[in-house]
PLY file of the C-alpha trace (Angstrom):
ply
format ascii 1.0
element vertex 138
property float x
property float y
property float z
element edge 137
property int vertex1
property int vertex2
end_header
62.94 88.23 45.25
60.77 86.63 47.91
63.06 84.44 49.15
64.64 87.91 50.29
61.63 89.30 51.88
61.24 86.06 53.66
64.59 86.27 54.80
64.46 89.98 55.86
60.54 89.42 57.71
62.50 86.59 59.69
65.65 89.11 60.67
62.88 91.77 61.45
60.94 89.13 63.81
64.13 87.89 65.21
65.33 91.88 66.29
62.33 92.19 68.04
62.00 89.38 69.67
64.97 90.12 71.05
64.68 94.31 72.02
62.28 93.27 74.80
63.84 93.38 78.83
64.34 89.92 79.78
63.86 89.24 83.21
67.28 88.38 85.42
67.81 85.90 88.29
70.03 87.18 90.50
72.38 84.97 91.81
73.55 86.51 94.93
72.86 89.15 97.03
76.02 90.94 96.63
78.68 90.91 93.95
81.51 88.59 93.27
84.06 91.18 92.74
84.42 94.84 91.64
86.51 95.78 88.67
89.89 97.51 89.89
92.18 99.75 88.37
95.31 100.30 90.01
97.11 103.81 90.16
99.74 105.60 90.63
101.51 109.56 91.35
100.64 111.70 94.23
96.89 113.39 93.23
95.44 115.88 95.34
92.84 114.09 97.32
90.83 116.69 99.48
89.62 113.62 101.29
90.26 109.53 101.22
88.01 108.72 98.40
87.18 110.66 95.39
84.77 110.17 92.54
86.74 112.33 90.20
87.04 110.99 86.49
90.75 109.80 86.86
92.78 108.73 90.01
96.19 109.18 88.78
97.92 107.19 86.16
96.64 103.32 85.55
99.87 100.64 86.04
97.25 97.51 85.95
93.65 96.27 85.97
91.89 93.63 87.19
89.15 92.54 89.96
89.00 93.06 93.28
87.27 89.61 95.22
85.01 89.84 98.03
86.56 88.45 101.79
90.01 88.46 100.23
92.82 89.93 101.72
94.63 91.96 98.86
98.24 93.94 99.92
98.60 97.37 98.61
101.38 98.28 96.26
100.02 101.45 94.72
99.24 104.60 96.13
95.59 104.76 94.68
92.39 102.02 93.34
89.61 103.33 91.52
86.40 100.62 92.25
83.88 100.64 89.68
80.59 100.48 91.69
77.83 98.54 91.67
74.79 99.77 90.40
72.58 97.53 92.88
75.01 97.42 96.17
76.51 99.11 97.91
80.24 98.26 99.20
83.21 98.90 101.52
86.46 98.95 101.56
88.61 97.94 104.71
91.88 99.08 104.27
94.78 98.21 106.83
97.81 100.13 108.02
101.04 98.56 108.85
100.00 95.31 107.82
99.95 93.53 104.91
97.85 90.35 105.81
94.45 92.39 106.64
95.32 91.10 110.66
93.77 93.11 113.15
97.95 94.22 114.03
97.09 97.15 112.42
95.01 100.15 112.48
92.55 100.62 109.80
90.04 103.07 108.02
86.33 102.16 106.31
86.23 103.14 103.28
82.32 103.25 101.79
82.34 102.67 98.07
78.15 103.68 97.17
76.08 102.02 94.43
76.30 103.88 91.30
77.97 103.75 87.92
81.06 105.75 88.57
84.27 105.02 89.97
85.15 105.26 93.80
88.84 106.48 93.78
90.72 105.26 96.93
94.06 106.77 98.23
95.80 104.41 99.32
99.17 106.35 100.10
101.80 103.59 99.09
103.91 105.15 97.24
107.06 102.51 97.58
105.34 100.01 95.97
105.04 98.17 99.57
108.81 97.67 100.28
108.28 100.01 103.42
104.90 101.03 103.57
102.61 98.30 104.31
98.89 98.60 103.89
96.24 95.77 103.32
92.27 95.78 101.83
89.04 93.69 102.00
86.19 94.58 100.09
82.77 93.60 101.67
79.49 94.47 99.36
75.70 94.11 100.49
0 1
1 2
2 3
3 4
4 5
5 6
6 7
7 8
8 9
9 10
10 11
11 12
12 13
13 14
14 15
15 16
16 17
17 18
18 19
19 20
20 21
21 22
22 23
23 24
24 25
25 26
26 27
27 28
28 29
29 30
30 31
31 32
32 33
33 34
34 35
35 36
36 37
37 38
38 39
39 40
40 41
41 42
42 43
43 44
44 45
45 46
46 47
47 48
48 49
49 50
50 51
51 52
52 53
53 54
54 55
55 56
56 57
57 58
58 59
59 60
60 61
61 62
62 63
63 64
64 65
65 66
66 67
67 68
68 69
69 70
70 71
71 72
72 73
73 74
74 75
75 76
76 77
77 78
78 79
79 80
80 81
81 82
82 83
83 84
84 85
85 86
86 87
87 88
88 89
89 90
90 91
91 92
92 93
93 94
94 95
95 96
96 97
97 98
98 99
99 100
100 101
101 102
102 103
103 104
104 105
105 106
106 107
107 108
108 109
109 110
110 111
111 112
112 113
113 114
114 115
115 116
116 117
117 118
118 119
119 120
120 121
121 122
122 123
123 124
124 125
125 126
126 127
127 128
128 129
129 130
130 131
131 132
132 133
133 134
134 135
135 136
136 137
């Protein structure tokens, strides 16, 4: 019997210890990457970004990299923001190397919790239609 209440006063002390904030270095001053979900069908954006709850149907996840050129193949993203930056999304058209060929539009994704739906407007999975994106976050 008390080697059980020694056990449980140690798993008390041990919760608490660890309920307290910790404090957290930041490591940059911007993020690495923004999760990405990828979608698909024709949705009726009133504008080019959207912060409804769904952007269409998902076809794939992943993470969207800072400074890298990604080509578009679907004809919507949804970005998961950042709660501490805020980002922006460069996306080209009629290019699919992010070259300065093309024109483009600035997409600003805010800081926040929700997701930043993106239309995109590929909807031939880039055989004829070719768009580009960087993401850039401060």
């Amino acid at each position: 019997m008390a080697s059980s209440i020694a056990i449980l006063a140690a798993m008390l002390y041990a919760s608490t210890a660890f309920c307290h904030p910790q404090p957290i270095i930041e490591s940059s001053l911007s993020p690495a990457n923004l999760a990405v979900t990828w979608y698909q069908a024709p949705l009726a954006f009133s504008e080019s970004i959207s912060t409804e709850t769904t952007c269409g149907w998902a076809v794939s996840t992943g993470q969207l990299n800072i400074t890298q050129c990604y080509t578009l193949h679907t004809y919507a993203l949804g970005l998961q923001q950042d709660e501490q930056h805020s980002c922006a999304l460069k996306v080209w058209d009629g290019v699919s190397d992010c070259s300065g060929n093309g024109s483009w539009t600035m997409h600003a994704i805010p800081s926040g919790r929700d997701t930043s739906c993106v239309k995109t407007g590929v909807l031939d999975g880039g055989n004829f239609q070719h768009k580009s994106c960087v993401l850039t976050c401060s």
